[in-house]
C-alpha positions in Angstrom: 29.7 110.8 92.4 32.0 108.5 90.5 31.2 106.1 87.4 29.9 103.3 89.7 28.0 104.9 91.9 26.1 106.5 88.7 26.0 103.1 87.2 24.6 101.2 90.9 22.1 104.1 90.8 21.0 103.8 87.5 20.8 99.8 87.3 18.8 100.1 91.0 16.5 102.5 89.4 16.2 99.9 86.3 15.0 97.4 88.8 12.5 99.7 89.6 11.1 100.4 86.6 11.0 96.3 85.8 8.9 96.1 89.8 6.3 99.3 88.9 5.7 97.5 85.6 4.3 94.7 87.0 1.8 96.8 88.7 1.2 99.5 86.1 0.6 97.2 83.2 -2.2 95.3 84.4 -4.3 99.1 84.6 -3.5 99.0 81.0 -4.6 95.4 79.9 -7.6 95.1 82.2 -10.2 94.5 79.8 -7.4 91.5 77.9 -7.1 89.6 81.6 -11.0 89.9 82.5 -11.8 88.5 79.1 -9.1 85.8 78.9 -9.9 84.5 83.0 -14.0 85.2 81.8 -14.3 87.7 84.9 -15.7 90.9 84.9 -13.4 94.2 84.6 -14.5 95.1 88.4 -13.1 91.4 89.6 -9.9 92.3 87.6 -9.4 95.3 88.8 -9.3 93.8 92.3 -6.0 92.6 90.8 -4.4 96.0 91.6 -6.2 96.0 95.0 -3.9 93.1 96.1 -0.9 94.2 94.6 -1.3 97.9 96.7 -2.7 96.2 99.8 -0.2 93.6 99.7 2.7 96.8 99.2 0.9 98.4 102.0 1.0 96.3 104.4 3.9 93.2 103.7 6.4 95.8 102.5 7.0 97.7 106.3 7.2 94.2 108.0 9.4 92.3 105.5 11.3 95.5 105.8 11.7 94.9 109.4 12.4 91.4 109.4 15.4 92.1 107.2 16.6 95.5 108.7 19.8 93.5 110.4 20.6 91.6 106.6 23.3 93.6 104.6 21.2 95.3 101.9 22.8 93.5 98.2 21.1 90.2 100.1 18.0 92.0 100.7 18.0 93.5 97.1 18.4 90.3 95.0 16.4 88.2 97.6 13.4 90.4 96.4 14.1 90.3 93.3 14.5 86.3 93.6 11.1 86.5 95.1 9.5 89.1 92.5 10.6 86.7 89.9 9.1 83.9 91.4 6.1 86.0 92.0 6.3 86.7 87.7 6.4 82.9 87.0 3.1 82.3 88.9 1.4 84.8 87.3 3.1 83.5 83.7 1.4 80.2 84.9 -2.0 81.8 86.2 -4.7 79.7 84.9 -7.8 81.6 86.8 -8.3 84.8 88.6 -6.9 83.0 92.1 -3.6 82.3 91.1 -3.3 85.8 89.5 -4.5 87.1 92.8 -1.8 84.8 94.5 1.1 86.2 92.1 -0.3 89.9 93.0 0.7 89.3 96.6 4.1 88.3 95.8 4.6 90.9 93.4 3.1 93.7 95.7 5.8 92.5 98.5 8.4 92.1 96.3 8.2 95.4 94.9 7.5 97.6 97.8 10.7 95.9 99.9 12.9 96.1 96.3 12.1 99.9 96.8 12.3 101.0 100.1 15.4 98.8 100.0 16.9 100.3 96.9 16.0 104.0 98.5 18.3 102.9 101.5 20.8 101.7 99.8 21.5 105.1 97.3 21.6 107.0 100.2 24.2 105.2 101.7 26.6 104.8 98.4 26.2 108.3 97.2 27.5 111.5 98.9 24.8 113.6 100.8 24.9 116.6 98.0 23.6 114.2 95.5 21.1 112.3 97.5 18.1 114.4 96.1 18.8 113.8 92.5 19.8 110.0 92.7 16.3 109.6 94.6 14.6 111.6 91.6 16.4 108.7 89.4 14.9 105.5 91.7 11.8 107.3 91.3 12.4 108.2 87.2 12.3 104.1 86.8 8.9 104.1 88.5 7.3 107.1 85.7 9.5 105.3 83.1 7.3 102.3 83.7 4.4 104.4 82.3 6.4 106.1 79.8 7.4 102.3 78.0 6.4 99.3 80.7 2.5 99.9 80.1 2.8 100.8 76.2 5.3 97.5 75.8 3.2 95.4 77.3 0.4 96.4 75.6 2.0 95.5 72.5 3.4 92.4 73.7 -0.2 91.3 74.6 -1.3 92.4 71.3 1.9 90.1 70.0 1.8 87.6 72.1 -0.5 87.1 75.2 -0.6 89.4 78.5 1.4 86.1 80.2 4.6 86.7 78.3 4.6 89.9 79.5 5.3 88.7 83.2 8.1 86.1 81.9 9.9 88.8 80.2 9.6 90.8 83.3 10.9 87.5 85.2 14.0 87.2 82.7 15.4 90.6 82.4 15.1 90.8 86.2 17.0 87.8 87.0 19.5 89.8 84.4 19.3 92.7 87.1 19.7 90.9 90.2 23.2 88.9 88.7 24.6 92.8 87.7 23.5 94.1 91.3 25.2 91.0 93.3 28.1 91.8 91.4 27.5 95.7 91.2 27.0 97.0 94.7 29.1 97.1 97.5 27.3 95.1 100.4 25.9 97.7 103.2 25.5 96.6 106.1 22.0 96.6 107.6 20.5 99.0 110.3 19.4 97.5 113.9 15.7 97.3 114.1 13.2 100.0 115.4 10.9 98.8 117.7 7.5 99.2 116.8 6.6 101.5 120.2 9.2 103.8 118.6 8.2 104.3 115.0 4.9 104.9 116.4 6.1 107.8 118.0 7.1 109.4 114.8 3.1 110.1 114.3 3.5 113.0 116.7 5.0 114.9 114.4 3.1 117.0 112.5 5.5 116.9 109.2 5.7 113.6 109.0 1.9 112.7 109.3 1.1 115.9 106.7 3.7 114.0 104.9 2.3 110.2 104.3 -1.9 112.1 104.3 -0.2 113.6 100.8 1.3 110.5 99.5 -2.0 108.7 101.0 -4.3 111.0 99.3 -2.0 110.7 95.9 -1.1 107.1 95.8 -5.3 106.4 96.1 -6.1 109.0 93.3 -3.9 107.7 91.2 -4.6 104.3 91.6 -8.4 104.6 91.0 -7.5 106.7 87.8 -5.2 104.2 86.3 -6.8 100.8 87.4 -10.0 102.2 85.3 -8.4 104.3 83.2 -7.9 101.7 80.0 -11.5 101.0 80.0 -12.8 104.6 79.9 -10.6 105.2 77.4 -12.0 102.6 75.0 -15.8 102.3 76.0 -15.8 106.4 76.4 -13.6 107.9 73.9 -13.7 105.0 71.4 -9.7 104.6 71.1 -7.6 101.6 70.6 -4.7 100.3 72.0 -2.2 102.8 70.1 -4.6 105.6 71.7 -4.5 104.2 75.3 -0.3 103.9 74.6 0.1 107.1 73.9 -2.5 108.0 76.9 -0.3 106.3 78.9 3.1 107.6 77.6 2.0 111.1 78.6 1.1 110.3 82.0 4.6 108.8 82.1 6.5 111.8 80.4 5.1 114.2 83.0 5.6 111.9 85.7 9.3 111.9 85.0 9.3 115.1 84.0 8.3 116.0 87.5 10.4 113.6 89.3 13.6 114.8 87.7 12.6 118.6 88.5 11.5 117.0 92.4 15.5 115.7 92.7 17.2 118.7 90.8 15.0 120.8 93.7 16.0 118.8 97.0 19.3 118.8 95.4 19.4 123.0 95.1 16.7 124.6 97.6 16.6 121.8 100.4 12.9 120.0 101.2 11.5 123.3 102.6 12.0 125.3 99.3 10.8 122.5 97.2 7.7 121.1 98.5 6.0 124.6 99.0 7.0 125.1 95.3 5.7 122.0 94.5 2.5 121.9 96.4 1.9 125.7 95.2 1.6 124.6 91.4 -0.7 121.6 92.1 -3.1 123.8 94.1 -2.9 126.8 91.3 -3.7 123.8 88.5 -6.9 123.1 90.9 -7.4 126.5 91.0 -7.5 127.0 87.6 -9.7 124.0 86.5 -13.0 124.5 88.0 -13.2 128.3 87.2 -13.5 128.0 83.6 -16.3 125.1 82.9 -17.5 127.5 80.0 -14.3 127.7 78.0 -13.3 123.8 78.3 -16.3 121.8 79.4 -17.5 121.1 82.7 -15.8 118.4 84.1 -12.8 119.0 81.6 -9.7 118.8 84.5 
């Protein structure tokens, strides 16, 4: 992989990191926004229900609406419409609005990835496809490691708004590098919808999306609530839930560089087993010693 293939992988996976912090940081200024827009923390937390329902389900049909459009087009067009989606929530004077720039964020996001997924694998050779996917997926954990601690400083500075115009600048920064930065790829035809349902049948693939199902919910319950737990529970402050946060993130992209260095080396089929092996061990190993850590410690 030469120098600008590295350096289109990296800035993609930057883009990333600005998308997922969007949705990340609001998990960890929840109790700010519900005081600030005079809602409760459940009503805010619905924030992160539209942003994921509005990823679910917008990002698979913009996706196909734009399958034919060369992907550089698609790219910056999402990020054109993830900043706009950053100035309304900048702007957001009650919970609606907010909920309104959620939606456009959410859509935004979800095409910017699947797009940006797409794309590496097209502009870097098959060998290294694993580990430049671990990298998309590094800007997503980085978000955690420094988006959510940032922006909790920022609101601390400044207010939780200025978080989403500094997210709105340094991606309009990203989409001028990328227009200039990557090659245009031409599109794919579209799948008809009778077809992609077909992929259901297979067993793989369905086991497949039930584990990122069953993830992506666990984790988005965890971190949506996870801020005020910290402080009405444990009794820490804002430096606590940072650092909370930052080790979340390190293991996260401790994990996804490991996940690409493994694809890379033993293939899917040596990896995920490996994978899927130590999470069930860890589960293993938590309820079986409630005596010597707590009961409900894991």
């Amino acid at each position: 992989m030469d120098r600008i293939q590295k350096m289109t992988v990296y800035i993609l996976a930057l883009g990333v990191f600005l998308t997922a912090t969007s949705e990340l940081v609001v998990s960890g200024i929840l109790q700010v926004i519900a005081a600030d827009l005079n809602v409760s923390i459940a009503l805010a937390g619905q924030l992160i229900t539209a942003y994921s329902i509005a990823f679910a389900i917008g990002t698979p049909v913009v996706v196909s609406l734009t399958s034919r459009m060369g992907r550089r087009k698609v790219i910056t067009g999402t990020l054109a419409a993830f900043i706009l989606g950053c100035l309304v929530a900048y702007a957001s004077t009650n919970i609606t609005i907010l909920m309104v720039s959620r939606i456009i964020l959410g859509i935004s996001s979800g095409v910017y990835l699947v797009t940006a997924f797409g794309a590496v694998a097209k502009i870097v050779p098959p060998e290294k496809i694993g580990g430049s996917i671990g990298t998309i997926v590094l800007g997503f954990s980085s978000a955690m490691i420094l988006g959510v601690p940032i922006g909790i400083a920022i609101t601390g500075w400044l207010s939780w708004q200025a978080i989403f115009m500094i997210l709105g600048l340094f991606s309009l920064l990203i989409a001028f590098i990328i227009f200039r930065l990557l090659p245009e790829i031409e599109g794919d035809a579209p799948i008809p919808f009778r077809e992609q349902i077909k992929v259901l049948g297979s067993a793989v693939i369905v086991s497949g999306l039930f584990l990122t199902f069953f993830r992506e919910s666990g984790n988005s319950v965890l971190f949506t609530y996870l801020t005020p737990f910290i402080t009405d529970i444990l009794g820490l402050n804002a430096s606590g839930i940072s650092m909370v946060m930052l080790a979340f993130g390190v293991l996260g992209a401790i994990g996804s560089r490991l996940g690409g260095y493994g694809v890379d080396r033993w293939e899917l089929r040596g990896s995920l087993p490996a994978a899927l092996s130590f999470i069930w061990r860890l589960w293993r190993f938590c309820p079986s010693s409630p005596s010597r850590y707590g009961a409900g410690s894991c």
